[in-house]
N, C-alpha and C positions, 0 to 999 in steps of 0.2 A: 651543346645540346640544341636539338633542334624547336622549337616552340614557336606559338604564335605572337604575332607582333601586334603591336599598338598602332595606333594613329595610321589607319590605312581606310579606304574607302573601295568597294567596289566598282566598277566602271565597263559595263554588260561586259566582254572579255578580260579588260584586262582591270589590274590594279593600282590606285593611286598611293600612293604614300607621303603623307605629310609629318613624318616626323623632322621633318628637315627642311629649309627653306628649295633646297632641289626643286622638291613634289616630283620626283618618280613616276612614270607612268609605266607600270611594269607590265610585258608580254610573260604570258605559261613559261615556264621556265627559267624566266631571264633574273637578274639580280640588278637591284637598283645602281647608283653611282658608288656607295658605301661596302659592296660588297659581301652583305653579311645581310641584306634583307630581300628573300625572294617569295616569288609568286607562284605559288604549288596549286591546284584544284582551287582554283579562286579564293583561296587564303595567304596573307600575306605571312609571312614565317622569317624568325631572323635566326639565323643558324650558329652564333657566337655565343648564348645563351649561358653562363657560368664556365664560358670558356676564359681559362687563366691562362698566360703565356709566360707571366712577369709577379713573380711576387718579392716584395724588396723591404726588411725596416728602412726607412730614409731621416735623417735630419730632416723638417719641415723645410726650415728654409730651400731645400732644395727643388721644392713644385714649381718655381720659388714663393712660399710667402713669407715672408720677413714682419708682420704686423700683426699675427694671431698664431699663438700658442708659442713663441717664438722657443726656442731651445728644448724643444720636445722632438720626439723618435713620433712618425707614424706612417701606419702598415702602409704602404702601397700597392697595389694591382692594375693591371693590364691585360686585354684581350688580342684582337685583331680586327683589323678595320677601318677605315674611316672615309668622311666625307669630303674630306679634300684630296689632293693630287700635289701637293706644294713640291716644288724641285727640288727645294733643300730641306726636306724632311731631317729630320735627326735621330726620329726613330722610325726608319721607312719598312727594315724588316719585320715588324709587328702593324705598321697601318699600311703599310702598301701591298704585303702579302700575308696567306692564310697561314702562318706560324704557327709550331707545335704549341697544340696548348693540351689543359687536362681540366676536365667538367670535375668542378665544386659547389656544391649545393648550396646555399643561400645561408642555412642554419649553419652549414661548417664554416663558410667564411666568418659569420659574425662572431660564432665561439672564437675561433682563431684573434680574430679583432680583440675580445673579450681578456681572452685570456695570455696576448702575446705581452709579456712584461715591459714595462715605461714604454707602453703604445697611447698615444693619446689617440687614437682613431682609426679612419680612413680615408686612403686618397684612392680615386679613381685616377687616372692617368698612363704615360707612357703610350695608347696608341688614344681614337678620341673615343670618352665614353658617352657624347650623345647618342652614338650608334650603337652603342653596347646597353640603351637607355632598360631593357625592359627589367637585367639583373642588377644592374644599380639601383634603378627605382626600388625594388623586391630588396635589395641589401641594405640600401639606405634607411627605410621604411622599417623593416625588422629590427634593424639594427638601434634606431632610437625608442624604440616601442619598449627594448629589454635593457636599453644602458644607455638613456639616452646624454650622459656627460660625456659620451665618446664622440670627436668630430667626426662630421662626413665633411669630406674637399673634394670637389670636382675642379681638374684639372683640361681646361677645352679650349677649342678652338671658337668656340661663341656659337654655330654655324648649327643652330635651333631653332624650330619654330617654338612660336611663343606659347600656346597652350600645353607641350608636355614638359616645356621649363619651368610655365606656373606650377603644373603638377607636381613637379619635384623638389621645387625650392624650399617648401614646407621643412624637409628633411637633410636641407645643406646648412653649415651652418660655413663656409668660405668655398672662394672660388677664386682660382687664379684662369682670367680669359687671356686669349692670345689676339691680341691685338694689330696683325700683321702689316697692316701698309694705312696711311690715310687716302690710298686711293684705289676707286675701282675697279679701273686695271691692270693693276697690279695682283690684285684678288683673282680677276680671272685667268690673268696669262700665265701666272706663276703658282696660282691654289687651288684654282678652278671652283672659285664661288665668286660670291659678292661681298661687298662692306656691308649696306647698311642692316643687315638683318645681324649681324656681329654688333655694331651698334647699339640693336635695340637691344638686345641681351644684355648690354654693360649696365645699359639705363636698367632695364627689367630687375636683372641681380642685385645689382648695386641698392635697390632699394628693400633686399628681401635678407640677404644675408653680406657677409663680409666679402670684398673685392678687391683684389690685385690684377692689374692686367702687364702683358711681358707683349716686350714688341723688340724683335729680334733684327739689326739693323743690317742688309745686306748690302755689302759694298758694289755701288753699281748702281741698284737697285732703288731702294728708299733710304742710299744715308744722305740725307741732304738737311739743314738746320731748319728749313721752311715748313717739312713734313714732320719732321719732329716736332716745331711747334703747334702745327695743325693739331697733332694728337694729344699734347697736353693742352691745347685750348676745350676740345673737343672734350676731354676727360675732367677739366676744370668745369665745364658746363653741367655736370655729370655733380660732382662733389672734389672740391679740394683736396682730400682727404686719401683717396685714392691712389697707392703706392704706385709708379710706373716705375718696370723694371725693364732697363735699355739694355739687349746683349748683342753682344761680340757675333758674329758670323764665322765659320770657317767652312771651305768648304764639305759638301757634304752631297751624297747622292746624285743626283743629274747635272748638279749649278755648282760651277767649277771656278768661279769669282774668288780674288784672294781675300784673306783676311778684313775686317773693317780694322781701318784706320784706330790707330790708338789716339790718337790727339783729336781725331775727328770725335770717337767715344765721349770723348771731354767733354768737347764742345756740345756735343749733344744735351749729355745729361748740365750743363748750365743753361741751356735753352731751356728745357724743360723745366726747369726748376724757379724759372717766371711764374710759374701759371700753376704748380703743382708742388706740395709740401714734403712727398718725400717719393725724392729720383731715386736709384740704383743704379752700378751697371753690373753687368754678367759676361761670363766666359772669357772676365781681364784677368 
């Protein structure tokens, strides 16, 4: 459904958008980088609005977090959308294009939430829900207001600006960030953002609610022991405590790179586990 959006600015014709560290400057008609927030009669509007593509009970461990609520079922949902372009997307048909979905209202998700059996919650996830920010906010919000021993998880790529993250962190109680490469170019040539505004969100979160960050090792790319340990320095600085889950690559969508390395896997998550209490790895 179609609705007004948050965090935008006027700018004499066209429209700014800061919900994202982008900042958008949108022309009449046009739609920002995310796809789902456009510029109508000089109101910014996001078009994804309780659009559902994906609804799934999941094992937690699967967002993956492994350190809260551990061996509990909860509901997950997904839109369409998102603010990066990553080549190796894994879920590209729901964030790289506008996929069938079906508008559910705010109060029917949370009943659903409420009433789906051995649910401990909710997770946002499968495409990114910062761009999906306006019915998360509204879900997450309602949702603690009427039950509030149910989790909210946000499931993201970090790539938010900092004022509608404080807005909503009130209402998260974990967060699995995706922590893609320790370098900046890598962000742009392959995600089409930046690091450090991913960064600040780790610091930002990490101090609001619970934090897992997954950083997906593509071969080729970032599997190298120096950048692995970059990011468990970088996440030690951060808190210790911090779960880093290392996973597997195959390929997937535009980036045709084989497999990562099983032994390099290894070696990874022993690097990491210098600096950092509890490593993982995924997709072995």
């Amino acid at each position: 459904m179609k609705t007004e959006a948050l965090f935008y600015e006027k700018r004499k014709d066209k429209i700014h958008c800061y919900l994202c560290p982008h900042h958008c400057i949108i022309e009449k008609g046009q739609f920002g980088k995310c796809r789902v927030r456009t510029h109508e009669n000089d109101q910014l509007f996001t078009i994804n609005y309780g659009e559902i593509t994906s609804i799934s009970l999941d094992p937690i461990e699967k967002k993956p977090l492994h350190y809260f609520r551990s061996g509990t079922q909860i509901l997950s949902v997904g839109s369409f959308g998102c603010n990066f372009t990553c080549d190796f997307c894994q879920n590209y048909s729901v964030s790289q294009y506008k996929a069938k979905s079906d508008f559910v209202p705010k109060e029917n998700l949370v009943e659903t939430i409420i009433t789906t059996k051995e649910n401990t919650g909710i997770a946002f996830t499968y495409n990114e829900p910062s761009i999906w920010y306006e019915y998360v906010y509204d879900c997450a919000k309602l949702l603690k207001e009427t039950d509030p021993s149910k989790a909210v998880v946000i499931v993201s790529n970090g790539y938010i600006s900092e004022a509608p993250l404080k807005k909503l962190l009130p209402y998260v109680d974990a967060m699995n960030i995706d922590l893609k490469s320790f370098n900046a170019k890598y962000y742009k040539r392959l995600c089409g953002g930046s690091l450090n505004p991913v960064l600040k969100t780790i610091e930002i979160a990490a101090k609001a609610c619970h934090v897992e960050v997954t950083t997906l090792l593509v071969s080729g790319e970032n599997d190298t022991l120096e950048e692995v340990g970059e990011i468990a320095k970088f996440l030690n600085s951060v808190s210790y405590e911090i779960p880093l889950h290392l996973s597997r690559y195959f390929p997937r969508y535009k980036l045709e790179n084989p497999p990562t390395d099983l032994v390099f896997m290894k070696q990874a998550e022993d690097a990491a586990r210098k600096y950092l209490s509890k490593v993982s790895l995924g997709n072995i």
